[in-house]
C-alpha positions in Angstrom: 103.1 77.4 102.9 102.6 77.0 99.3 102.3 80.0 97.1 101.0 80.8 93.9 102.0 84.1 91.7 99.9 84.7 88.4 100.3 87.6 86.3 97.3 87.0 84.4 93.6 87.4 85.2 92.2 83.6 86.5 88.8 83.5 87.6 89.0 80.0 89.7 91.4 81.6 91.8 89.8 84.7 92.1 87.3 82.8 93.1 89.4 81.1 95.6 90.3 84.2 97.4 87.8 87.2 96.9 86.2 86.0 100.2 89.4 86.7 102.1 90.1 90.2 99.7 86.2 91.1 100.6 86.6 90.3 104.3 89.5 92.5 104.6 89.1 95.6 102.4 85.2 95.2 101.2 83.8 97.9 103.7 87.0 99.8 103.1 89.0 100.4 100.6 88.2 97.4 98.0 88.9 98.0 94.1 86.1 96.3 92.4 86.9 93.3 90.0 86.3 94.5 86.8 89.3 97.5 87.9 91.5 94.6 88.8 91.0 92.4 85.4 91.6 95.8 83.4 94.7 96.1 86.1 95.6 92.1 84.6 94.5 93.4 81.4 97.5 96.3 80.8 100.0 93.9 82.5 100.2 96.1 85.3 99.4 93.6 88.2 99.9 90.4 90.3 97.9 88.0 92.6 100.2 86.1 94.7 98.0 83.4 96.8 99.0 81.8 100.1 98.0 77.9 100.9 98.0 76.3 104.2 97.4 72.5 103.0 94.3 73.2 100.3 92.7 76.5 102.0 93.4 80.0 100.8 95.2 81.9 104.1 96.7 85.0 102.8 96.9 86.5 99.2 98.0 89.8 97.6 97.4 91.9 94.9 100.6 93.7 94.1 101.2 96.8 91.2 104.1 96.8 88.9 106.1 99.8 87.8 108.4 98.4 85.9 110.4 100.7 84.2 110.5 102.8 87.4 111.8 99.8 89.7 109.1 100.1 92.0 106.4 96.8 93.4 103.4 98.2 95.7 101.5 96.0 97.7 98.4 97.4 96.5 96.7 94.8 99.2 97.9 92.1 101.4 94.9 90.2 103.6 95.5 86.9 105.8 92.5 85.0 106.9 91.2 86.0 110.7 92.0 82.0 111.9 95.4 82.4 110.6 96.3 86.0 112.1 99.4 86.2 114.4 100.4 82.8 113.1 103.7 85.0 111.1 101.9 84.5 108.1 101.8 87.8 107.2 105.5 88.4 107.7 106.6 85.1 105.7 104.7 86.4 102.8 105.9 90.0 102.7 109.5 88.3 103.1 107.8 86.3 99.8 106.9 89.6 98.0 110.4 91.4 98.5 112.7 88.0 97.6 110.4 88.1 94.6 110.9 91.6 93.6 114.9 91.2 94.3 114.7 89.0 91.4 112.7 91.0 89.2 115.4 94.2 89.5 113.3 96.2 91.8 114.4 98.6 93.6 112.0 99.6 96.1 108.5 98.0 97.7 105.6 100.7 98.4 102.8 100.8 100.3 100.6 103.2 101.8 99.0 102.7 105.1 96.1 104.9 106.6 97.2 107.5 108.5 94.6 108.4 110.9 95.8 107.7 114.6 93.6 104.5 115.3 94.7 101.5 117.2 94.0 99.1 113.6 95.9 102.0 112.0 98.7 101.8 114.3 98.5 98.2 114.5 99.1 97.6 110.8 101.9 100.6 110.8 103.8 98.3 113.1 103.2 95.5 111.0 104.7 97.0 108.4 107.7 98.2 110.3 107.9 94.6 111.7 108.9 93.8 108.0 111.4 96.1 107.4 109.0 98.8 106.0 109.8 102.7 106.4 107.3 105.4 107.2 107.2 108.5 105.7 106.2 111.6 107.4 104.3 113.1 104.1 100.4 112.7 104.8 98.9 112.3 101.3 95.0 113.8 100.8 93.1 112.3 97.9 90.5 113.8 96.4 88.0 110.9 96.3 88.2 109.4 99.9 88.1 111.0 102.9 91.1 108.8 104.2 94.3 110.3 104.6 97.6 107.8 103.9 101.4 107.9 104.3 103.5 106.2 102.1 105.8 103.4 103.5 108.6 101.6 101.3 111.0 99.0 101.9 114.4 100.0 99.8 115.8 96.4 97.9 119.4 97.9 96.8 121.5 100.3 98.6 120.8 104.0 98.6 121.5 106.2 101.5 119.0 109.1 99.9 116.0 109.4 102.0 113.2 109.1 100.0 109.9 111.4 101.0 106.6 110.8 101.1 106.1 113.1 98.1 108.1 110.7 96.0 106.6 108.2 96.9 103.4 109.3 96.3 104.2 110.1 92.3 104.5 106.0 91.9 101.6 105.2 94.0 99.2 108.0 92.1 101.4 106.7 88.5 99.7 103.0 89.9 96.2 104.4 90.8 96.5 106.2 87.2 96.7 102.8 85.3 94.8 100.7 87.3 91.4 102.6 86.6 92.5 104.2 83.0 89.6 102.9 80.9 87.3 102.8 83.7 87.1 98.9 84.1 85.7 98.5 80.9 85.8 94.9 79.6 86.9 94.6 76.6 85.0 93.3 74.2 
């Protein structure tokens, strides 16, 4: 698989792979674009892009806290033909060799935490890659979804982190992604 990382905005490969982004998080869950340009825009964000021969299979949109050591994989989707193929896996294994290399220290993500088989299912997906849940169920005030927190440590520390914790980075993320509502700039 050949894969592409871009750290600023590009509208062809947007392009490329907002059908897969839309398929998967569109009902559910989807920022819309002009939050992830102004995401591109403060420097705050990657789209890493997934090719089997020319087609787009798997992308993700990950967050970067730099100066806290901390990548989220603010969303991950794989196309529905290409699903149980270890796609998935060979990318998140793509995400965390990548963010070794960058000096981070951990990987976040927070999964939905309502007991649902797709819930559960993508909990053990998650685990399948190394990922730890947290017990911590985190409320927000503008969806009615409830989340845990699941991180993948990248350097040795024997501290348990908690849920808690882990929520300050991903609400820090959240923060910057929509400060400035979207706006373009003109």
């Amino acid at each position: 698989m050949k894969i592409i990382t871009v750290c600023n905005w590009d509208d062809k490969l947007w392009q490329e792979v907002s059908a897969l982004y839309l398929d998967a998080f569109g009902k559910k869950g989807a920022k819309p674009t002009k939050i992830i340009k102004n995401m591109f825009a403060q420097g705050i964000a990657e789209l890493h892009v997934g090719y089997n021969e020319t087609a787009a299979v798997v992308m993700a949109l990950t967050g970067k806290l730099v100066a806290d050591g901390v990548m989220i994989i603010d969303y991950l989707a794989v196309s529905e033909k290409e699903c149980g193929h270890g796609l998935g896996n060979q990318f998140v294994d793509y995400l965390r060799q990548k963010a070794v290399a960058e000096g981070y220290q951990k990987l976040l993500i927070e999964a939905e935490s309502t007991e649902t088989p797709d819930n559960r299912r993508r909990i053990h997906f998650w685990q399948s890659c190394g990922f730890l849940l947290t017990e911590y169920v985190h409320h927000y005030i503008w969806v009615p979804e409830t989340y845990h927190a699941m991180y993948l440590p990248l350097i040795s520390d024997s501290r348990k982190i908690t849920g808690e914790e882990l929520f300050v980075y991903i609400n820090t993320f959240h923060r910057l992604s929509f400060r400035g509502g979207g706006k373009e700039k003109r």
